[in-house]
C-alpha positions in Angstrom: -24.4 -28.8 7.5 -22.8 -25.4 7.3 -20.8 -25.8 4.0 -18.4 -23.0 2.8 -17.1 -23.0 -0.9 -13.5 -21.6 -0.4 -11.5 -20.5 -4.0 -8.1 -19.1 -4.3 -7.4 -17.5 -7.4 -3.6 -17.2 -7.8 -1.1 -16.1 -10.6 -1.2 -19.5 -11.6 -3.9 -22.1 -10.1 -7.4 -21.8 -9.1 -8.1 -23.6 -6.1 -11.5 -24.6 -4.5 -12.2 -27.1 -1.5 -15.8 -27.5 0.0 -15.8 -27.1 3.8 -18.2 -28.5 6.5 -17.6 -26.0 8.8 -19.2 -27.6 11.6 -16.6 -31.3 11.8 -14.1 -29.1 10.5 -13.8 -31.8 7.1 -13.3 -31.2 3.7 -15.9 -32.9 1.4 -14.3 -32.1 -2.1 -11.3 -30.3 -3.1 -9.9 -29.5 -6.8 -7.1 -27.2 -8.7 -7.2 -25.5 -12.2 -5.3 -23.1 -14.1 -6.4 -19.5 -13.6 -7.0 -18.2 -17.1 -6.0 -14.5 -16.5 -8.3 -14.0 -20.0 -11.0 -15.1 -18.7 -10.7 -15.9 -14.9 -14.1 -17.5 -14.9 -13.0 -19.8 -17.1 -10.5 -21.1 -14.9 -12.4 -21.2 -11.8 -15.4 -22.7 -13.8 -13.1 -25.8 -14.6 -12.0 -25.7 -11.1 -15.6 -26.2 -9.4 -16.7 -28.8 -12.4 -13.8 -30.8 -11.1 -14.8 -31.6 -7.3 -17.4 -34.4 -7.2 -19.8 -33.0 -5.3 -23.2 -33.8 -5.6 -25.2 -30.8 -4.3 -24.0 -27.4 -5.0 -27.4 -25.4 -3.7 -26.6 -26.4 -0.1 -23.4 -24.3 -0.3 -24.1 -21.1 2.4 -21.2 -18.6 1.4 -18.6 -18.4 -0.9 -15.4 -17.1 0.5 -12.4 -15.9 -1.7 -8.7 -15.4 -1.3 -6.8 -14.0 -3.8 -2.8 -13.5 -4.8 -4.1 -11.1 -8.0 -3.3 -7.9 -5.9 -0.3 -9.0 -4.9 1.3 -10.0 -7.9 -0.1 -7.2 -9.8 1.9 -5.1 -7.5 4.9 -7.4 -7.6 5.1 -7.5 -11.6 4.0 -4.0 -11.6 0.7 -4.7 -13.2 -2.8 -2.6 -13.1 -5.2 -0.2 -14.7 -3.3 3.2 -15.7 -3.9 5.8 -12.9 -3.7 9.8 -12.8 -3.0 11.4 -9.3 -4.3 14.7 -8.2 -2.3 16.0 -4.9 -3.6 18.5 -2.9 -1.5 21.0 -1.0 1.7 19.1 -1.6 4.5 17.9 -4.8 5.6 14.6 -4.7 8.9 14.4 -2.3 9.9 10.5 -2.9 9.6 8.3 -6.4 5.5 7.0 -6.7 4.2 4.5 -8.9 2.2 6.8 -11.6 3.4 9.2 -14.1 0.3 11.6 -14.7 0.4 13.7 -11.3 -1.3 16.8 -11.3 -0.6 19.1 -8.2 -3.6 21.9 -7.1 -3.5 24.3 -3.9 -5.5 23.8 -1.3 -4.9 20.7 2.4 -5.1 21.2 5.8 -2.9 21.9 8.7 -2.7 19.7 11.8 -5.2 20.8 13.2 -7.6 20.0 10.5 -7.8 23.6 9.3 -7.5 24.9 5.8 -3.5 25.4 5.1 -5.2 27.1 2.0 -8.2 27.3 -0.2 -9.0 24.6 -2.5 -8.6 25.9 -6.2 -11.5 24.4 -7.8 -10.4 25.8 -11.1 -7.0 24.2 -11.1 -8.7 20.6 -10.2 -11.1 21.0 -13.5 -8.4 21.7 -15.5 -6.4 19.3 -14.3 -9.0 16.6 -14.1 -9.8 17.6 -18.1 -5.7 17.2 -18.9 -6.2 13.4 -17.8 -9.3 12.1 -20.3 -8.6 9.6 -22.3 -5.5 8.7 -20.5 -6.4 7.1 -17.2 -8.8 4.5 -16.5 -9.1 5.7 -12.7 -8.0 8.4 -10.3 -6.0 8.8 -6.8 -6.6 11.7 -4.5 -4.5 12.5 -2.0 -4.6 15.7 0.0 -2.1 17.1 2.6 -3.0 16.3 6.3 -6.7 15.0 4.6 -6.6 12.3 7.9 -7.2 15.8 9.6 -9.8 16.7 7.6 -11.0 15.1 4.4 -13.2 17.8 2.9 -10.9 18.7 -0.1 -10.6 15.1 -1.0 -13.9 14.6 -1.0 -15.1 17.6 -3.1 -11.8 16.7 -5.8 -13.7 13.1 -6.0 -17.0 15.0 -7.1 -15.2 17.0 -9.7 -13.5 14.1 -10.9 -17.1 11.8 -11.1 -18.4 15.0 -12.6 -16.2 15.4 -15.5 -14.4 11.9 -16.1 -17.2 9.3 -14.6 -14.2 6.8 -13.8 -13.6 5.0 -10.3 -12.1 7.8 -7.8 -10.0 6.6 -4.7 -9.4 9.0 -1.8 -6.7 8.4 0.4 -8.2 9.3 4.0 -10.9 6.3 2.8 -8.2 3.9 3.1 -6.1 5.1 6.6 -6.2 7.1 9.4 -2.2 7.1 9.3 0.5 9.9 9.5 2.7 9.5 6.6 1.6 11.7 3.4 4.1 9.6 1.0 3.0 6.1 2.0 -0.7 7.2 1.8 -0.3 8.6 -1.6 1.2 4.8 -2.6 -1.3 3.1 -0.7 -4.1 5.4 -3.0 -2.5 5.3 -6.0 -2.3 1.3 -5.8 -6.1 1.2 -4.8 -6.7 2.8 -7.7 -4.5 0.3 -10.5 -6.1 -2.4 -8.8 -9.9 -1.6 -8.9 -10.3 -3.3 -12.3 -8.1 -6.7 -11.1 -10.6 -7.3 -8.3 -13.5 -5.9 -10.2 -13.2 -9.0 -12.8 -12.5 -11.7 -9.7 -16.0 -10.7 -9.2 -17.6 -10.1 -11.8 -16.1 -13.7 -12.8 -17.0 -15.6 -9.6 -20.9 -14.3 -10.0 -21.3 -15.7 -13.5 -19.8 -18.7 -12.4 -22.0 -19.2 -9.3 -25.4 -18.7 -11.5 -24.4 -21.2 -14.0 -24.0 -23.6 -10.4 -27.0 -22.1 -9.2 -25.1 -21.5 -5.9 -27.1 -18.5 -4.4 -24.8 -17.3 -1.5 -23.2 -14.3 -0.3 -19.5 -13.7 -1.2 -16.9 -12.8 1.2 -13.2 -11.9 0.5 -10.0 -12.5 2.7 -8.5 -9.5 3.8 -4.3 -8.9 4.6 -5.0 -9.1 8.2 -7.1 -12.8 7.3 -10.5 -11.4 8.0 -13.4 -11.3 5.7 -15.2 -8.7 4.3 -18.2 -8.4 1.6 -18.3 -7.8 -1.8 -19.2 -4.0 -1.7 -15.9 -3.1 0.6 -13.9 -5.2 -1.6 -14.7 -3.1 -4.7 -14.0 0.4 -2.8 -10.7 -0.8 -1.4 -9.4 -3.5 -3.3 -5.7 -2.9 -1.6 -7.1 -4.1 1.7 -6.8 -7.5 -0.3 -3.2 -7.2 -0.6 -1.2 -10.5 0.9 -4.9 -11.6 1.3 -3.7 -15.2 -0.2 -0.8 -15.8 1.9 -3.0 -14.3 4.7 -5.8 -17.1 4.0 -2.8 -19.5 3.5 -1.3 -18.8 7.3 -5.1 -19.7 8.4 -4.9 -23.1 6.3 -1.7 -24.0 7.7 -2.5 -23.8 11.2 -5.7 -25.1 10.3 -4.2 -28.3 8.7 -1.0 -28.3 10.7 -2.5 -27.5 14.0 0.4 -26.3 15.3 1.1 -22.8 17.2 4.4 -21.9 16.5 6.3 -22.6 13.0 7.3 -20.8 9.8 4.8 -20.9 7.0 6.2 -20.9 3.7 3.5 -20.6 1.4 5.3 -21.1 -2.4 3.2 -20.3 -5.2 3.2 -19.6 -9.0 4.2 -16.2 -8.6 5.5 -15.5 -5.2 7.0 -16.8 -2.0 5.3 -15.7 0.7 6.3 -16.1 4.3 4.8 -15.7 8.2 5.9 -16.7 11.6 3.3 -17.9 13.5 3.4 -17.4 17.3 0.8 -19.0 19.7 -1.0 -19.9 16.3 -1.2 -16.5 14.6 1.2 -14.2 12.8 1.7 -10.8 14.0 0.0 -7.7 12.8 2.6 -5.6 11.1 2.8 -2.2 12.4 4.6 -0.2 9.9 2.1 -1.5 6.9 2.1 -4.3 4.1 5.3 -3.5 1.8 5.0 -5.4 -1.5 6.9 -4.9 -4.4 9.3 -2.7 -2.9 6.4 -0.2 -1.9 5.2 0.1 1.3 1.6 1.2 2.1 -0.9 1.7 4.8 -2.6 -1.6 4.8 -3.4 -3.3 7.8 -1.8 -6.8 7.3 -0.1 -10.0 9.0 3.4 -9.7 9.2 4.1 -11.3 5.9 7.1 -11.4 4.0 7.0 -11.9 0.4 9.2 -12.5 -2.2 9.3 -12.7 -6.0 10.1 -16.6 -6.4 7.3 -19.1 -7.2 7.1 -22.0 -9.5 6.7 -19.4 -12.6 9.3 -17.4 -11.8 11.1 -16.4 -14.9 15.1 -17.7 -15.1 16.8 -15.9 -17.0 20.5 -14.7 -18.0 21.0 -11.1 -16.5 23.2 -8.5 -18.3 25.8 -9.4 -15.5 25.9 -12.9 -17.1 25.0 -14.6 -14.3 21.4 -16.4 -12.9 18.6 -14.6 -11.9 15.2 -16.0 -10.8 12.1 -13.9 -10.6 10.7 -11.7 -9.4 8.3 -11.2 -12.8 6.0 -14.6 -13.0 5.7 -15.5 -16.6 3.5 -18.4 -18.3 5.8 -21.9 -18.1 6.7 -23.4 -21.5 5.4 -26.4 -21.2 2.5 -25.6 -20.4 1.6 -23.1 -23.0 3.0 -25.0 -25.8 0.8 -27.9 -24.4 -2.1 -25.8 -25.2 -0.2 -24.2 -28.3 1.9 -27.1 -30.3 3.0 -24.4 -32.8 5.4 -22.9 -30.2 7.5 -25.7 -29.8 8.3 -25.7 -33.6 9.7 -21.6 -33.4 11.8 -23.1 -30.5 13.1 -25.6 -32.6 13.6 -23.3 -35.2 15.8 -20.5 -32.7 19.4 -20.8 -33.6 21.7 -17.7 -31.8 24.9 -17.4 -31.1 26.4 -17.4 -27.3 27.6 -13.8 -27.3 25.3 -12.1 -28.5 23.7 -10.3 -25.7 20.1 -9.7 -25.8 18.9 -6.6 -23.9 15.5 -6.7 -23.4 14.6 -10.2 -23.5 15.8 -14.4 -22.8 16.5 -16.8 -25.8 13.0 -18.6 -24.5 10.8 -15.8 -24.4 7.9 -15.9 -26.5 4.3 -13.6 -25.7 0.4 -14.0 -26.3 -2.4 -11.4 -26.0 -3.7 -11.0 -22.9 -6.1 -7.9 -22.9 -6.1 -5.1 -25.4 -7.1 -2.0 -23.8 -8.1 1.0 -25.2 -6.8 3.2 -22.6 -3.0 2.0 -23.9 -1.3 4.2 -26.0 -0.2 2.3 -28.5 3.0 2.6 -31.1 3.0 1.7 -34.5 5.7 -1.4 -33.3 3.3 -2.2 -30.5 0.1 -2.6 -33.5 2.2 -4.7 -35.7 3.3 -7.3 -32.7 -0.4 -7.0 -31.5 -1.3 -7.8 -35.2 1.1 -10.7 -35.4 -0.2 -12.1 -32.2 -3.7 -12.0 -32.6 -4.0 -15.8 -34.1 -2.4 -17.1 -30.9 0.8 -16.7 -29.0 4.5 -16.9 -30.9 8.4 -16.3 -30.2 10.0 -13.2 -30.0 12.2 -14.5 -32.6 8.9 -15.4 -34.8 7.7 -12.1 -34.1 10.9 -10.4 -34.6 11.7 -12.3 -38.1 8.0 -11.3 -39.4 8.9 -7.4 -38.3 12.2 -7.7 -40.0 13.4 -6.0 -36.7 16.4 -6.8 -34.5 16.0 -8.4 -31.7 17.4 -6.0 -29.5 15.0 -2.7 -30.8 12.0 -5.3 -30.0 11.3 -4.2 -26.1 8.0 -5.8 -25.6 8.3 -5.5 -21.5 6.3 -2.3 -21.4 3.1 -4.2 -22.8 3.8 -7.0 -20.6 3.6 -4.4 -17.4 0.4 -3.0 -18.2 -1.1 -6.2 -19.4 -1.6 -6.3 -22.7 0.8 -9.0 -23.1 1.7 -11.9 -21.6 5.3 -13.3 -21.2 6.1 -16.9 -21.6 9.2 -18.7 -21.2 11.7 -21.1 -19.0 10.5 -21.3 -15.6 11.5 -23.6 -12.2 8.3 -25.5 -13.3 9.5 -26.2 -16.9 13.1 -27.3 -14.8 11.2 -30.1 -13.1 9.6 -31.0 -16.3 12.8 -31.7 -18.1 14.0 -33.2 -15.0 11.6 -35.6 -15.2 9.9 -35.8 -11.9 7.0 -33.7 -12.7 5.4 -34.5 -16.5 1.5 -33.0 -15.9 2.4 -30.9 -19.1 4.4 -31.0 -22.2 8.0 -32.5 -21.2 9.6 -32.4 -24.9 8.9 -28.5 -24.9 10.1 -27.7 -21.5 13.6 -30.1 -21.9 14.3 -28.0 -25.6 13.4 -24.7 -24.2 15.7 -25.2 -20.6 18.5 -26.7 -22.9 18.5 -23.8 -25.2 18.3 -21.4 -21.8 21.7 -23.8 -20.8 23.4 -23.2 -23.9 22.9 -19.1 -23.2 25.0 -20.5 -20.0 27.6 -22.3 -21.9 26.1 -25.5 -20.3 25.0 -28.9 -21.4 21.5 -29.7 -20.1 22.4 -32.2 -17.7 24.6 -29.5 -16.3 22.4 -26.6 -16.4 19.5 -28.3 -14.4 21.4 -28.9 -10.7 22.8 -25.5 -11.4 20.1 -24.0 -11.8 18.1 -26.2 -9.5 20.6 -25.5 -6.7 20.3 -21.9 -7.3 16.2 -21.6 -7.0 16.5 -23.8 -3.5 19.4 -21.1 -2.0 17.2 -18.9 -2.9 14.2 -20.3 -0.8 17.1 -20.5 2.0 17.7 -17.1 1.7 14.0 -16.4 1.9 13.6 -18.0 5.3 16.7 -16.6 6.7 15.7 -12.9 5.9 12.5 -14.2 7.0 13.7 -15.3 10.9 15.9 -11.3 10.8 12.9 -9.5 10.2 10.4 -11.3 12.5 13.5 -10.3 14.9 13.5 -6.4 14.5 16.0 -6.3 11.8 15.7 -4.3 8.7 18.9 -4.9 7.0 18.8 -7.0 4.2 21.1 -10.0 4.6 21.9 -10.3 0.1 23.3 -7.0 0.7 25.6 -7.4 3.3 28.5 -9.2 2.5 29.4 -10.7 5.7 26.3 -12.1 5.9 26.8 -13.7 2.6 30.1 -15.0 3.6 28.7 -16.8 6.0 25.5 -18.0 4.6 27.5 -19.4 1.8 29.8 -20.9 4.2 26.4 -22.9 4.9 24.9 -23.3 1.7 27.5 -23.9 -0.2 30.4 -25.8 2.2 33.5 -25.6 1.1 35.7 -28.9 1.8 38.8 -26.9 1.4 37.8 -24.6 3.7 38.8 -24.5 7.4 35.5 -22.8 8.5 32.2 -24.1 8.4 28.8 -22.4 9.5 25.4 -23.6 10.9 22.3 -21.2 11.4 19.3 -23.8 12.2 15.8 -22.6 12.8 14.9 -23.4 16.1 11.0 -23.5 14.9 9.7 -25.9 12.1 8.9 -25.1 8.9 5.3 -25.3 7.4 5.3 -26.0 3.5 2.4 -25.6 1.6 1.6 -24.8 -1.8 1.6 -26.9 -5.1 5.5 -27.1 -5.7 6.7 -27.4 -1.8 7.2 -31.1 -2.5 9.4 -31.0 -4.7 11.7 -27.7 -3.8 11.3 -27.8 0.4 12.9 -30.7 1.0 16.5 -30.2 0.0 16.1 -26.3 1.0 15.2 -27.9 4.8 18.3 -30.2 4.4 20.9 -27.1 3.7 19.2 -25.4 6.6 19.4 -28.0 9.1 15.6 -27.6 9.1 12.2 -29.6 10.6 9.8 -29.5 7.8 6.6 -30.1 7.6 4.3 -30.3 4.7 0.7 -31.3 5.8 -2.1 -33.1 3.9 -3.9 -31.2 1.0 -1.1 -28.6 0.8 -1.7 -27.9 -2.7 -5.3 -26.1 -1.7 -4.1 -24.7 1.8 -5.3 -20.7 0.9 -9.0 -22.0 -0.8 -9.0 -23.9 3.1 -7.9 -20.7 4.4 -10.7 -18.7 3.1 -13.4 -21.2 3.7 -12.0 -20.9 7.8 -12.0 -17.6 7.8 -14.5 -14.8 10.0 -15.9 -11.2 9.6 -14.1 -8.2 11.4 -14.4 -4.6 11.0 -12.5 -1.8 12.8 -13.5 1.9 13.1 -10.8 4.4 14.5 -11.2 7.7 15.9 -8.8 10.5 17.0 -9.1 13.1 19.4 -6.3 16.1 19.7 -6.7 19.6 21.9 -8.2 22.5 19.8 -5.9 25.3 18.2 -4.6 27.3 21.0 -5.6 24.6 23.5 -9.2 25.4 23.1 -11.7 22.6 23.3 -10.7 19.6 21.3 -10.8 17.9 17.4 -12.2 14.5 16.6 -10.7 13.3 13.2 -12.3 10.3 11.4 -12.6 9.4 7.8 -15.7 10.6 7.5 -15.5 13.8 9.0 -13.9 16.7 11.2 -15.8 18.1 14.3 -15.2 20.5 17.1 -16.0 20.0 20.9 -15.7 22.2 23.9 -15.4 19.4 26.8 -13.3 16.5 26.5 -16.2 14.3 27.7 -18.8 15.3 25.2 -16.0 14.4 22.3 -15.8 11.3 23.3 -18.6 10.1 24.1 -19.6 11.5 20.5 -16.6 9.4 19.4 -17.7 6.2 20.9 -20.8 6.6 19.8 -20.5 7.2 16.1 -17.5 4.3 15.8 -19.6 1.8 17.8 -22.0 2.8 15.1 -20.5 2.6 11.8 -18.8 -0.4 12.7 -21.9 -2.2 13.0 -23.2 -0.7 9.5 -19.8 -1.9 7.5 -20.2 -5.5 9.6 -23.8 -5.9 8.7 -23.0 -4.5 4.8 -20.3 -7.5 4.8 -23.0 -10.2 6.5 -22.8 -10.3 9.8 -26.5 -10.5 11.6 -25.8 -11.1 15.6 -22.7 -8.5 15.7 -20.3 -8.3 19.0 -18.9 -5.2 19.6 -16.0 -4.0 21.3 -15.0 -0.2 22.0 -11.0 0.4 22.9 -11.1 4.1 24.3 -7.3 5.0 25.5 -6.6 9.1 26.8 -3.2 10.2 26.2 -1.3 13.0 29.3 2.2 14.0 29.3 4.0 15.1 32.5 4.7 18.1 33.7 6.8 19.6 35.8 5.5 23.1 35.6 2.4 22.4 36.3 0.6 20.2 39.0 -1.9 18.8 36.0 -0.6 16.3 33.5 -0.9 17.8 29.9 -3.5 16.4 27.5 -1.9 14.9 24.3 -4.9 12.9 22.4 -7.2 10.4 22.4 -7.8 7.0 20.2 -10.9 5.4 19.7 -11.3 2.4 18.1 -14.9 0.2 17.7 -14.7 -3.7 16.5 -17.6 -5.2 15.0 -17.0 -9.2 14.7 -19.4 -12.6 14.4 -19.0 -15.0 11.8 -22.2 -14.6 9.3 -25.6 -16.1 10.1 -24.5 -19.4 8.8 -21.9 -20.4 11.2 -22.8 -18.6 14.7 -24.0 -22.3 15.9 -20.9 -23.5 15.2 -18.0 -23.7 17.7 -15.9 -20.8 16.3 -11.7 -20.8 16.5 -9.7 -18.1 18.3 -8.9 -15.0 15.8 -6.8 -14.7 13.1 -5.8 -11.6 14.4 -3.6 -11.2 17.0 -5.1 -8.8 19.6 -2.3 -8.8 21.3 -0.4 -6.7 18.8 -3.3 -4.6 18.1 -3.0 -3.1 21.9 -6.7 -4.0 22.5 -9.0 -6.8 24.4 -11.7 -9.0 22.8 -14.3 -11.4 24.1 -14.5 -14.0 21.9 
């Protein structure tokens, strides 16, 4: 047997199934709570809880993950400096220490200036002590990457911290989006690093010896070593492996997967059973990067989504996850006595914070500058997790100079409080954790609301599923070529309503049905799909196992690696430039360029494919010229060239086993593979 171990680690749950690759069935499967402390400990308790007999016959280990995208979402991750090269920052970017020294290229891949080494030492020195890891991002560096790469010495050479260079990450135009892409490498090194780090000391302890492989965005796999240099090529890498366990336990070609999970929703169209690359980039958390990735939409609303009364007065849901009620005070009785114990009035507006709210330690770190406010809380907290109120009566402070959100953002802190899952606790219909807790903390949430409880759970309930309409409508416009967003537009809401929300009085009523079905997975999609599919007129389905769909995922998944190349005419039409991330070269003929090209992709592909596992390798080499007409002259005029090389074959392990068509769709890559 071929046997994959397959975990998810989410925001929320640890998954892990056990797959015979080989009859395609699934021997053990399990769930756990990912302990964000400690994620081994989570993922330990996960793998103790499938009866499975023999752990040493498992071949590879093969991880998904939603911990890049939701530290992105919530705004999460290591602190970060930036050092730009040859430019100033034009549009907002996700960092505050930015440093700015002369020196990038031109298109061409010649120096637009000398790079003013003196200026990066001094401005690598200004950031010790306050950054955990650097970007670098140089102007036109896809053209030529030398500054970027001698900044990353000086900054090894002085600080000794992880250094991320933009050209390593794309080949593609767009000096803003590659900065954000860099800059969000950087914040997330230390998130994957500890998935690692956690999954190894967990595998010894099982005495599971087996290479580990990680889902990518675009629902490939690569190894360990690529994951910890480019940890952003594991954004949407969850819902990714989830759109491969839905098709895998769906078996169906065309649908909408809806993938709900603690912390996000995340959303895919499949078309002749994959999802289309997106073109422009993955964009999470309002930021839109360079990444290769499925066409994935994703939106802050999962089970532990945080409800809460917004200064507006009215409901909001998400998009920050936060730890659910019930289940912490499960774990921490105390908590449910300083509920008890809360007694505010209606109008008083809290600024920073809900009624519910209460916060635990989750990492102290000593790159985090601290206040003396932020040492007392810290202080206060260190014997386990308490109210804001708790924490606020012991400080003697109001509640509304008490801003705790800024420790919760870089991780320090974790927020608890009322959540869609603590909803379907004091509903009744789900009871796993502590229902008494959950039903006082919603109720005092209702009261905020002016609401009795009975009347504050449909309300709200109705509110989370419109919600999850909304998500599949905007989901169908974009997966159409639209890019306006339909919340914003107030016909569209008119007559969304019209259908969410129908109006007996009304003489108008309004019907926009999916003409494809819907594919739930995901641990709550039981309990919130069904009446979202009913509003939208919707054919649902929710397969077998849907709870563990992205460990499946991961388990199905295959290696692929991609190497691209350019080609453009030398400066003043002289011989020609090939630009890769590795290096800049100069040619005289056209042929000798790309044959070089071809070469020296076809080559590092295989090295990255072997690196991530892969023995009997299949390459492919795309090689496409680019000539503009011309009337004035009787040649057509050269514009470029693009190479790309493929290395793919699933690792030693499975190549006897009768592989599935790609994840990827080739298709929308513009390129031919022989599978």
């Amino acid at each position: 047997m071929s046997l994959v171990l397959g975990i998810d680690t989410g925001g929320t749950y640890t998954d892990g199934v056990i797959l015979d690759r080989a009859s395609k069935k699934i021997l053990a499967k399990a769930k756990s709570l990912t302990t964000r402390d400690d994620l081994s400990r989570g993922i330990t308790d996960c793998i103790n809880r499938m009866e499975f007999d023999d752990f040493t016959e498992i071949k590879i280990v093969s991880l998904s993950t939603t911990l890049a995208t939701n530290a992105i979402v919530e705004g999460r991750g290591c602190e970060v400096g930036l050092i730009m090269i040859g430019m100033e920052p034009q549009n907002e970017l996700p960092i505050e220490e930015i440093r700015c020294v002369t020196g990038g290229h031109n298109v061409k891949g010649k120096e637009k200036a000398p790079l003013d080494e003196d200026a990066v030492r001094e401005a690598v020195a200004s950031l010790k002590g306050k950054v955990d890891a650097i970007a670098v991002s140089g102007y036109l560096s896809v053209r030529n990457p030398e500054h970027e790469v001698r900044v990353q010495e000086i900054v090894k050479e002085i600080l000794g911290v992880p250094v991320v260079c933009a050209h390593h990450l794309t080949r593609s135009l767009g000096i803003h989006e590659r900065t954000v892409t860099a800059i969000l490498n950087a914040r997330l090194i230390p998130i994957i690093k500890e998935l690692l780090d956690s999954v190894k000391k967990v595998l010894k302890k099982k005495e599971i010896n087996a290479p580990i492989m990680i889902v990518k965005g675009d629902g490939s796999l690569m190894g360990e070593e690529q994951a910890q240099d480019k940890p952003i090529e594991t954004l949407l890498s969850g819902p990714a492996s989830s759109i491969i366990g839905a098709t895998f336990l769906a078996n169906v070609k065309e649908g909408l997967v809806l993938d709900m999970g603690g912390t996000t929703t995340d959303i895919a169209i499949l078309k002749n059973g994959v999802p289309r690359i997106d073109p422009q980039g993955a964009k999470v958390g309002g930021w839109l990067t360079r990444v290769e990735a499925a066409a994935i939409n994703t939106y802050g609303l999962g089970g532990d989504s945080y409800l809460q009364l917004d200064m507006d007065m009215s409901f909001k849901v998400g998009p920050q996850r936060v730890w659910p009620i019930g289940v912490m005070t499960y774990h921490y009785p105390h908590l449910y006595d300083e509920l008890k114990n809360i007694k505010i009035d209606r109008s008083y507006l809290l600024l920073y914070s809900q009624v519910t709210d209460c916060f635990m330690i989750l990492n102290e770190r000593e790159t985090v500058t601290l206040t003396e406010q932020d040492k007392a809380v810290l202080e206060i907290l260190k014997d386990g997790p308490h109210s804001l109120f708790y924490i606020a009566y012991h400080l003697d402070a109001d509640l509304n100079f008490l801003n705790l959100n800024r420790l919760v953002n870089v991780g320090v802190l974790g927020k608890i409080s009322v959540t869609p899952t603590d909803l379907l606790h004091a509903k009744g219909v789900y009871t796993q954790w502590d229902t008494k807790a959950s039903k006082l903390a919603v109720s005092l949430l209702a009261h905020r609301f002016k609401m009795s409880l009975e009347e504050f759970i449909p309300f709200a309930e109705n509110n989370i599923i419109n919600e999850l309409c909304y998500t599949c409508l905007q989901s169908f416009s974009n997966n159409d070529g639209n890019e306006f967003v339909l919340k914003d537009e107030s016909v569209a809401r008119y007559f969304i309503m019209k259908q969410l929300e129908p109006d007996d009085e009304s003489s108008l009523t309004c019907n926009l049905q999916p003409k494809i079905p819907i594919i739930g997975i995901g641990a709550p999609v039981k309990a919130w799909l069904p009446p979202m599919a009913e509003k939208l007129k919707a054919q649902l389905m929710i397969p077998d196992d849907p709870e563990v769909a992205n460990a499946i995922g991961s388990a199905a998944g295959r290696i692929m690696t991609s190497v691209r190349i350019q080609i453009n005419p030398g400066e003043c039409a002289t011989g020609y430039i090939l630009h890769s991330s590795y290096e800049m070269r100069e040619f005289e003929e056209l042929e000798e360029a790309v044959a070089y090209g071809k070469e020296f992709a076809a080559a590092k592909a295989k090295e990255i494919a072997e690196k991530d596992g892969a023995i009997h390798i299949e390459l492919v080499v795309n090689h496409k010229d680019t000539y503009a007409e011309s009337g004035m002259v009787e040649k057509d005029v050269y514009i470029g060239s693009e190479i790309e090389a493929i290395a793919t074959e699933p690792p030693e392990w499975e190549r006897e086993i009768e592989t599935e068509k790609f994840f990827v769709d080739t298709i929308d890559r513009g390129m031919t593979l022989n599978h």
